[in-house]
C-alpha positions in Angstrom: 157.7 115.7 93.8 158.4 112.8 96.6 159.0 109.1 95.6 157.0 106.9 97.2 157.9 103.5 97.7 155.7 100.2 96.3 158.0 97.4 97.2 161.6 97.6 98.5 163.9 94.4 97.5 161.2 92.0 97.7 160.1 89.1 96.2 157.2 89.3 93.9 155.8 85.7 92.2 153.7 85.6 89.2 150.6 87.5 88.7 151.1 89.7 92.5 149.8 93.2 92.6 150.9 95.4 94.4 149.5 97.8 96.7 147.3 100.4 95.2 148.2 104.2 95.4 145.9 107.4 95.5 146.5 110.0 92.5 143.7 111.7 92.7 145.7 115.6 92.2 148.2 114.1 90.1 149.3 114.8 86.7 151.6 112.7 86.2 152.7 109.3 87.4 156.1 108.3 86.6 157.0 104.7 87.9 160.7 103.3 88.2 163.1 100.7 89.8 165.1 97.5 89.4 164.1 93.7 88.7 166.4 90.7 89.5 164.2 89.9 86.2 164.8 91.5 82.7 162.3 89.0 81.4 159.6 90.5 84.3 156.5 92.4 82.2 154.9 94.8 85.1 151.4 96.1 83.8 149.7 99.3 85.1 146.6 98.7 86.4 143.8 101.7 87.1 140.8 102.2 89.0 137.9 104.9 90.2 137.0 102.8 93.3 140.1 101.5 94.5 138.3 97.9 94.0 137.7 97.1 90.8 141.0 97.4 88.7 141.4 96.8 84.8 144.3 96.5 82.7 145.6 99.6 80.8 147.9 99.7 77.8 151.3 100.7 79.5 153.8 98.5 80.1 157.2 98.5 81.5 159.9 96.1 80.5 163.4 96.1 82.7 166.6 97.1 80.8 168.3 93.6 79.8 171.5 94.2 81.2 170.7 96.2 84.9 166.7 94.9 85.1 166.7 98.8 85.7 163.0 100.6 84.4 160.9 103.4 84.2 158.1 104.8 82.9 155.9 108.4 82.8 152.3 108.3 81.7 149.8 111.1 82.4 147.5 110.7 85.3 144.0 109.2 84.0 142.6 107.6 87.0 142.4 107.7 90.7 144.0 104.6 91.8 146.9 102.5 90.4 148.4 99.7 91.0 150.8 97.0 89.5 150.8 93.5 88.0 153.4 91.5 88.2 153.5 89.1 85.5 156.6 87.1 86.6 158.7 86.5 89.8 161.5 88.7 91.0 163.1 90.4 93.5 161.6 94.0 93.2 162.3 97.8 94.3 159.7 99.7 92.7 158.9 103.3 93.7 156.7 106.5 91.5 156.4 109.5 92.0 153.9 111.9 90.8 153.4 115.6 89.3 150.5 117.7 90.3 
């Protein structure tokens, strides 16, 4: 298991994505950082194409106190990516299981 980093202490402003990610030998996908934000709502996005993205049902809320957050979810796409519903300042990594 490696982290891989998504974004790194910047700032994200409503409705960004970020970058996508390959996780095409993964079983699982666990995604984690820190918002300047614990009102931020960041929403997995998937995709078989790595153009067409939709919406899935996992979100990931920030603690209140630390904006820290994680989440695991098995591996049920190729590609995935995040939306960012509100701005921030952002360190978000994931790291995946094969």
């Amino acid at each position: 298991i490696k982290p891989h980093l998504l974004k790194h202490g910047v700032t994200v402003t409503v409705n960004e994505k970020s970058s996508s990610i390959d996780c095409n030998a993964a079983k699982e996908v666990a995604i984690y950082g820190n918002s300047s934000s614990n009102s931020q709502v960041i929403k997995v996005q998937v995709s078989d194409d790595d153009s067409t993205f939709y919406e899935t049902d996992i979100y990931i809320y920030p603690n209140a106190s630390a904006g820290d957050f994680y989440k695991k979810f098995d591996s049920c796409a190729r590609y995935y990516r995040l939306h960012y519903e509100g701005s921030a300042t952002m360190t978000t990594k994931y790291s995946m299981v094969n």
